[in-house]
N, C-alpha and C positions, 0 to 999 in steps of 0.2 A: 454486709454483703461481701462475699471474698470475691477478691480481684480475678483468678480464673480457677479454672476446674485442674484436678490432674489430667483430664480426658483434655483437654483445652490443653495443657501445654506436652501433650505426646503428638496430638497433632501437628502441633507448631514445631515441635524437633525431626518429624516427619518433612513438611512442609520445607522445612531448613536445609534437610539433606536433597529433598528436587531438586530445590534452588541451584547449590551446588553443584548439584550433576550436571545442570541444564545450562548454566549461565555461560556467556560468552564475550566480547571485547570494543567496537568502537563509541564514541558517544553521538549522538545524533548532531543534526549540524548547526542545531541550534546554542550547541552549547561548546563546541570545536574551538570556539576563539579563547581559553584560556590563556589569561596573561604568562609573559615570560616568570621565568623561577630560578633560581640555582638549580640546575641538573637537567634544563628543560624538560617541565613536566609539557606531560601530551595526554591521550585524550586514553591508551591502552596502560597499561600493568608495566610495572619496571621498569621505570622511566627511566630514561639515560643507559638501561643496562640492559644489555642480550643477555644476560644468564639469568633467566627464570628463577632458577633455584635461590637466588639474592636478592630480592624486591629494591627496587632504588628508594632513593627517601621522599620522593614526593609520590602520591597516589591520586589518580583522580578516583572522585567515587562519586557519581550518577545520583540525584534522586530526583526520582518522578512526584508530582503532587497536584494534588485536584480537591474541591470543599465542594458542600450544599450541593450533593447528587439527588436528594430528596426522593430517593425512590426511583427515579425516571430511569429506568430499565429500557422502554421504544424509546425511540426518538423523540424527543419533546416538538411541539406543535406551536406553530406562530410566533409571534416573536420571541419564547420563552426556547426556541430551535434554532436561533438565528445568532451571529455575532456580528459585531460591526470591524469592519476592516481598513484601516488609513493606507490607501495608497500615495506613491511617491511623488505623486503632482498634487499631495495634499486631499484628495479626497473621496470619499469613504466609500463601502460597497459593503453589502451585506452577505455572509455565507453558511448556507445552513449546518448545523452540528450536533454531535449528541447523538446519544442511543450506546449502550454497554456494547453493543455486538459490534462498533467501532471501536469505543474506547477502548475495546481489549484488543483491538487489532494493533491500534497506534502504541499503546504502551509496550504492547510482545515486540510490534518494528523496535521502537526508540531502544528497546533493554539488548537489541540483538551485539554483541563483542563488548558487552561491558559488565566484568565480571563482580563485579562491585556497582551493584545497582541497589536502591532502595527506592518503595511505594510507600509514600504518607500522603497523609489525608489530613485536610484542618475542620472537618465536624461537618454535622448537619447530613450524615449518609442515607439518616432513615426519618420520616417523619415527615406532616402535608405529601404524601405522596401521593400518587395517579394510582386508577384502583389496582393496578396487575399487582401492587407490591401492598398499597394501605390494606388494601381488603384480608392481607392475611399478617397483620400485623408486624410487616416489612421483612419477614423470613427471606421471602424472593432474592431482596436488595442483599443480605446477607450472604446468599447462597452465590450471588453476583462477586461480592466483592474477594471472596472466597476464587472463587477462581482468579481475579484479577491480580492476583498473588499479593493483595494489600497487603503489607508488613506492620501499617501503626496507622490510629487517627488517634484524636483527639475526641472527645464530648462535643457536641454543642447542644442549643436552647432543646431542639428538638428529639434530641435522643430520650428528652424528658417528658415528651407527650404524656405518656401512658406511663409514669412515674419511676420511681429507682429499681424497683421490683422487678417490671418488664425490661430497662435496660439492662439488669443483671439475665436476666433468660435470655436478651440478642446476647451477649457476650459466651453465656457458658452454655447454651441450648438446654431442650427440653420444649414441650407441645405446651401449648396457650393455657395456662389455669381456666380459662370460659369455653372457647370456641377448640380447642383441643389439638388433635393432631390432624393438617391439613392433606396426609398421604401416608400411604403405608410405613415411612421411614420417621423414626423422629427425629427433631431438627436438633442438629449438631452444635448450631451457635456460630462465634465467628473464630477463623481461623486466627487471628489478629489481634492485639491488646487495644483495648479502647481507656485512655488515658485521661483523668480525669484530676487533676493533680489539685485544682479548689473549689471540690467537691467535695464535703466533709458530714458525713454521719454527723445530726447534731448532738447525740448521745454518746460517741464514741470517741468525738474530734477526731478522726481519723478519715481520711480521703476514701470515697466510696469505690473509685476504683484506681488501678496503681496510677500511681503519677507521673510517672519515668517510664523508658524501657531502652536499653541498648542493642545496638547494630552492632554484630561482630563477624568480622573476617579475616581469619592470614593479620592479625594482632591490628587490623584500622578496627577502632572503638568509635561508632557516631549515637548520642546519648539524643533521646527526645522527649521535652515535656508537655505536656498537653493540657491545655485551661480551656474553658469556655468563657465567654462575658460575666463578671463581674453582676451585670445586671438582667440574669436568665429570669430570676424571683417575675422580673417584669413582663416576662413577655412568653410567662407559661403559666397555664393555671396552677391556681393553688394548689389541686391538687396532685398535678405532677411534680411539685417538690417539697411534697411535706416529708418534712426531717433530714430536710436539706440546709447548709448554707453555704453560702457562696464568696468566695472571698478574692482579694484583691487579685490581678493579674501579674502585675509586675511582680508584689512583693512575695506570691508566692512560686515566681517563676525561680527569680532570685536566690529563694530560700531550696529550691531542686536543683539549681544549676550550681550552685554551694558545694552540695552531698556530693552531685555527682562530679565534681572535683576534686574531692576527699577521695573518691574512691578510683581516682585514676582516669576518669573520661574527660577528656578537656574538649574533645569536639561535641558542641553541642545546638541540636536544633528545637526552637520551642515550635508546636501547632497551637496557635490561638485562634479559637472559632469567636476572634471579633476584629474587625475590618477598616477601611477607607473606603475615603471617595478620589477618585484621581480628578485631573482636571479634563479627561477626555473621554468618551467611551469605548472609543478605540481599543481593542486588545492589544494589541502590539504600538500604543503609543507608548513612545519614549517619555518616562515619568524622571527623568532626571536632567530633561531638556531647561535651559536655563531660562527664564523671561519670569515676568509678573503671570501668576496664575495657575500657574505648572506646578506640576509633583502632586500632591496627595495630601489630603486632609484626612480630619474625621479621628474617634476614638484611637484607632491604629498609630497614628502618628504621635502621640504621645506615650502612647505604652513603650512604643519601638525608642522611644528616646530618653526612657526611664529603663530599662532592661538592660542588667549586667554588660557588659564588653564580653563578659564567659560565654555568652550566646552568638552563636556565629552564623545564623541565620532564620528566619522568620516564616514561617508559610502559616497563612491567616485567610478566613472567608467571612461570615456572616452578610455582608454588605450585596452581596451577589455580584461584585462589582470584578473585573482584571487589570491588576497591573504587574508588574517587575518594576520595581523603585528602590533606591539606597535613601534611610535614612539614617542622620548618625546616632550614633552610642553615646552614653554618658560620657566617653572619652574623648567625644568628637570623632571617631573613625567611623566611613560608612558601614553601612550592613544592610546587606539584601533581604528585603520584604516583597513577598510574591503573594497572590491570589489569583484561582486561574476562573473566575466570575461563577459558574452554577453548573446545574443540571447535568456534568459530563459534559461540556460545549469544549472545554479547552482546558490541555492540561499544562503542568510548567515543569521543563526539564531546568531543572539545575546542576550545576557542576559546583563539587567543594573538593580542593585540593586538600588532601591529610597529608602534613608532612610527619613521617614516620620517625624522627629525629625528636620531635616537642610533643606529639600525639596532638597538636591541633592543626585547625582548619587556617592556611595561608588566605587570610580575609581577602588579600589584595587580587588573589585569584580567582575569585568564586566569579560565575558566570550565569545569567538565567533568560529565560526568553521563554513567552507563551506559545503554546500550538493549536490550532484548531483540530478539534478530533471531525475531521472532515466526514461525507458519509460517500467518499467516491475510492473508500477502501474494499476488500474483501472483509465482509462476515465474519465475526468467530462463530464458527459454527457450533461450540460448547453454549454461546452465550445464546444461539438463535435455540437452541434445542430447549435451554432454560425458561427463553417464555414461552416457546411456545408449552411446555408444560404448566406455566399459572395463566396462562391465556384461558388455556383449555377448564378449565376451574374457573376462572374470573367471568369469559366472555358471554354463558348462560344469562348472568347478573349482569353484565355491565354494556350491553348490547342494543339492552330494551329502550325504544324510544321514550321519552320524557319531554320533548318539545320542540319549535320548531322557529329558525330565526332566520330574516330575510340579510344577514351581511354579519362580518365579523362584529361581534360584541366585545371589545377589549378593555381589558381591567389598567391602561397606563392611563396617564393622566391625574394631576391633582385632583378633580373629580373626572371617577370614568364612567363611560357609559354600563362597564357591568356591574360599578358599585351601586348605582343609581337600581340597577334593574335588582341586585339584590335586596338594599334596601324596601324597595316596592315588595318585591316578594314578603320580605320579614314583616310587613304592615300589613299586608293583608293577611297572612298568617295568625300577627297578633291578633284581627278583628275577627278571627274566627274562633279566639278564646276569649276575648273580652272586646264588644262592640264596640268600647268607647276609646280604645288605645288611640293615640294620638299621631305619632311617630318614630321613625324607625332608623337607630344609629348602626354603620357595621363599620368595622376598622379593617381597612386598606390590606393589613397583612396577613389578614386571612383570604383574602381571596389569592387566590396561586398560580390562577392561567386564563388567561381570556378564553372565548368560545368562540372558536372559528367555525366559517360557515362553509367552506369546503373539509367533504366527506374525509374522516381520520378512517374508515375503513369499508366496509362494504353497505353502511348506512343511508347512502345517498347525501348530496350535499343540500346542508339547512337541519338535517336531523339533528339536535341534541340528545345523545345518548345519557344512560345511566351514568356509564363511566367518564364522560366530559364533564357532566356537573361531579363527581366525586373527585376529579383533579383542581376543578374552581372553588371544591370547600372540603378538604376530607378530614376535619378537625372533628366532628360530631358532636360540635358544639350545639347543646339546646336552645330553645331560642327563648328567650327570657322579661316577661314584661315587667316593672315597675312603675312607680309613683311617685313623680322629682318634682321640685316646684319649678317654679319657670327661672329664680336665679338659680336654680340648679344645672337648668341647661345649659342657660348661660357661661356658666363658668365652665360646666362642658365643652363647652366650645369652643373655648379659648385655652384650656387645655391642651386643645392642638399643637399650639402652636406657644407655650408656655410653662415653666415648670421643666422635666426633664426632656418635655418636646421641641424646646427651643431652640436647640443649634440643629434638630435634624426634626423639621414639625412633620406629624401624624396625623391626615385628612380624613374625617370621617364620611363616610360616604351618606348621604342623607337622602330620606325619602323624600316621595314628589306632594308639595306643600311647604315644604319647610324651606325657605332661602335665607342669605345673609351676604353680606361683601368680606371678602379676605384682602385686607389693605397689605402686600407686602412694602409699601415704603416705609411700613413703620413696623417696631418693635416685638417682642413678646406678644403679651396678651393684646395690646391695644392692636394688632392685625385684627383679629375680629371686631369688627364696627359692630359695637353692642346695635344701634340704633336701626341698625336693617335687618336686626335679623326678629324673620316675621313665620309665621305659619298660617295656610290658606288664607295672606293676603294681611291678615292683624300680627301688630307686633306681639311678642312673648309677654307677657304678663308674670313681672315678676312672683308675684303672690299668688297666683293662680297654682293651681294640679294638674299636669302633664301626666299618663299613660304613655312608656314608653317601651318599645321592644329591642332588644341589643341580645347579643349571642351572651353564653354565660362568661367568655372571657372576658369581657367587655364588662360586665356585669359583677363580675372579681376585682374592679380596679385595675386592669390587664394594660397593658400599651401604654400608662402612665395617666390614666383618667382616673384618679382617688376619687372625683366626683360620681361618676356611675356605678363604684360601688358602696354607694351611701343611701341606693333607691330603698323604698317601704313597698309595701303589699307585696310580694312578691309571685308570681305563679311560671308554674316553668314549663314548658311545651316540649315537643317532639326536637329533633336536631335539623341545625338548620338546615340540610341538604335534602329534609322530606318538605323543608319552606319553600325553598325555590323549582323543586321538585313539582309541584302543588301548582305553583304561579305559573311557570312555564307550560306546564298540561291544562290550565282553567282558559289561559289566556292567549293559545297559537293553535291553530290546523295548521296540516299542511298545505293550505290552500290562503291563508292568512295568518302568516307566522310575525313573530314579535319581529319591530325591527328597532334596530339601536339607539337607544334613549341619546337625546340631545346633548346630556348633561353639562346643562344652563342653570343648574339651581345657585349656585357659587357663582359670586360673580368677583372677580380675582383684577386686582389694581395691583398696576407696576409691578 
């Protein structure tokens, strides 16, 4: 698949020269506090020196960065619109965020006097979307980021949905091989390089799309590599990456930050769409604060500590998680790793001094700090004209009542009340293709937004719309029954929380009958107390034949359960979102609408 079009980079030389015309000079205030330097760098252009025409040797140079917009164009709803906030008496306050017609507001403020601005992205732009963007195979989101004068992201697990084939048509455009062209114009693609650097044709050994791509201005060179996780094979169906493999992060960041050494870039930034956990949820908590407990775990913290010194800074999402943390280098010198948590909520201005003398980034200077993309801005009105043109196409469709719930249904929680009420759906669905189905597994990551019970728009509140379940599952995933014996489930189960789920375990959400206890005082597999876990009331039988229903990710061996994709008989159903579709219309009036499952089936020790 070629990495862009000619039409794709006339664009981008296009694009290059706005820029230019347009750009201007301070940096925002969150990034103001640049360490002292030789020549007093500052926050404008020629530093130390009034004559323009001379650039002083230190440069600051601006970049903005944001991961996992997944589409969400409106404003995201419930807690998935919310961030959490540490005030300085220590305690927290919530503030709503998110929606493009913000995010472009705060990025146009943050870029205004800073001539030397750069837009990165660390993955996950398109993919599980809300319908305005899913329903048209995330053009919307493209045409979005397009304005938002993206300059570079990364890959991540999701741009694999719908497999390499459809990723190369977001990148170079062209109308949908099925569903076609969604308006009189055909779609352009993205103005921007999407960087995939261990992602390699397994035919070709060659990376599927470029690996690298450089920032150039007035001779500052800032080079950027972009990987996804190592382990996407896991947590995307088989068939979004056949004739893919995936290879290590580090060592082929290593191997680009090399080249683009050889060829003269010594400033360099990787985008790895894979992540931490910080010790807070706070966005603006201080992850470098000292005590037991503090800084940041998780995958990220070791990649970031195997990764060249040649790399001079980090911007990473997958986790949905925000922080701003230094962790050190092979060298032992810190280096900044940001992720600004999901959906458009917050994005991270960073400052990287280039000293124009070495062509790298003065580490000791760099600076970063998250912002909330607040929504008590002005509108881009570009961005408001943009849905409302896929509104107008989506809202026909996505409008229609489907069901009716007396209080928020929310999907947090080791079991949540909307996995519990998916689950139910996916059993009774099963039992309407095979009477005898037993039970019904869903995994946690497919669900993507609780259902709120206050009105998202002129519905009335308690209506669940078309388009609210199409945000809580827009994977179209089938729903899948098989034939496991009862240690099959078993081991199912413990799968959760064992195997590659064991430093970060995977709760499956389980239909109503089936209980068990999750003992966190103990280990891996042995959390699952084989001994309680029972179905309507009798324990599991190992020898017995279970009828079970699970989505077909699930059903691929998907989320690290090799067990579930070992089922026999196999019969496969409609997707899951005409399941729950189904359940919710069988099972609520408006007059007696579903109200929030208990989710008691888990009963959860220490």
């Amino acid at each position: 698949m070629p990495a862009t079009s000619p039409a794709h980079h006339q664009r981008r030389r296009r694009r290059t020269n706005r820029l230019l015309a347009t750009a201007a000079g301070v940096l925002t205030a969150g990034a103001l506090a640049a360490a002292a330097l030789p020549g007093s760098a500052t926050a404008g252009e020629n530093h130390g020196n009034k004559d323009k025409s001379h650039p002083g040797r230190y440069q600051d140079v601006q970049l903005l960065s944001f991961n996992d917009l997944h589409g969400n164009l409106e404003p995201p709803s419930g807690s998935s619109g919310r961030v959490t906030e540490l005030q300085p008496d220590g305690t927290t306050k919530t503030v709503d965020a998110g929606g493009v017609e913000y995010l472009a507001t705060h990025l146009r403020e943050a870029r205004k006097g800073n001539r030397y601005s750069i837009t990165a992205a660390g993955g996950d732009m398109v993919g599980a979307s809300p319908l305005i963007s899913g329903l048209f195979h995330d053009e919307p989101t493209i045409e979005a980021l397009n304005k938002l004068d993206l300059d570079v992201t990364s890959v991540g697990n999701h741009e694999f949905d719908e497999g390499a084939a459809e990723l190369g048509r977001l990148q170079n455009g062209g109308c949908h091989p099925v569903d076609g062209c969604y308006t009189d114009k055909e779609f352009k693609g993205a103005d921007f390089p999407y960087l995939a650097a261990n992602v390699l044709d397994e035919k070709t050994k060659k990376p599927l799309l470029k690996p690298y791509w450089v920032w150039e201005r007035n001779g500052v060179n800032v080079g950027f590599i972009g990987v996804t996780l190592e382990g996407t094979p896991g947590i995307v169906s088989a068939e979004g990456v056949k004739g893919l493999a995936f290879k290590d992060e580090v060592e082929t960041i290593n191997k680009y930050a090399e080249e683009l050494q050889r060829q003269g870039v010594k400033s360099i930034v990787a985008l790895i769409h894979e992540g931490g956990f910080p010790a807070s949820s706070s966005y603006n908590y201080d992850c470098d604060s000292p005590g037991a407990g503090d800084g940041i775990s998780g995958p990220i913290a070791d990649i970031a500590k195997n990764i060249t010194p040649q790399v001079d800074a980090l911007v990473t999402g997958h986790t949905h998680n925000a922080y701003v943390c230094t962790i050190p280098d092979p060298a032992g010198k810190p280096r900044m790793v940001t992720s600004a948590a999901s959906f458009g909520r917050l994005y991270t201005d960073t400052t990287l001094t280039y000293d124009r003398a070495t062509g790298d980034i003065a580490r000791t200077a760099v600076k970063s700090a998250n912002h909330v993309v607040t929504r008590d801005v002005r509108r881009a009105r570009d961005m408001t004209r943009l849905i409302r043109k896929w509104n107008t196409l989506a809202t026909p469709i996505g409008s229609r009542p489907i069901g009716y719930i007396s209080g928020d249904i929310v999907r947090d929680g080791t079991e949540s009340p909307l996995g519990d009420l998916i689950a139910d759906a996916q059993l009774e669905y099963g039992r309407t293709l095979d009477a005898e189905t037993d039970l019904a597994l869903m995994n946690p990551g497919g669900i993507r937004a609780s259902l709120t019970h206050a009105a998202g728009g002129t519905e009335g509140d308690g209506v669940v719309t078309f388009a609210e379940g199409f945000t809580v599952q827009p994977f179209a995933n089938t729903v899948n029954l098989q034939d496991f014996t009862g240690a099959q489930v078993i081991q199912a189960l413990k799968e959760q929380v064992s195997g590659p789920n064991e430093a970060a375990p995977k709760i499956l959400q389980i239909s109503s009958g089936l209980t068990y206890t999750l003992d966190l005082t103990k280990t891996g597999a042995d959390r699952v107390v084989t001994d309680s876990i029972e179905l309507d009331g009798s324990p599991i039988d190992p020898s017995a034949t279970y009828r079970v229903a699970t989505n077909s990710f699930l059903a691929g061996g998907g989320d690290g359960f090799p067990t579930l994709g070992q089922g026999t008989n196999d019969l496969v159903g409609e997707d899951d979102l005409t399941a729950l579709e189904q359940y919710l219309t069988a099972n609520s009036t408006a007059t007696d609408p579903i109200a929030p499952p208990k989710a008691d089936r888990i009963t959860i020790v220490g």
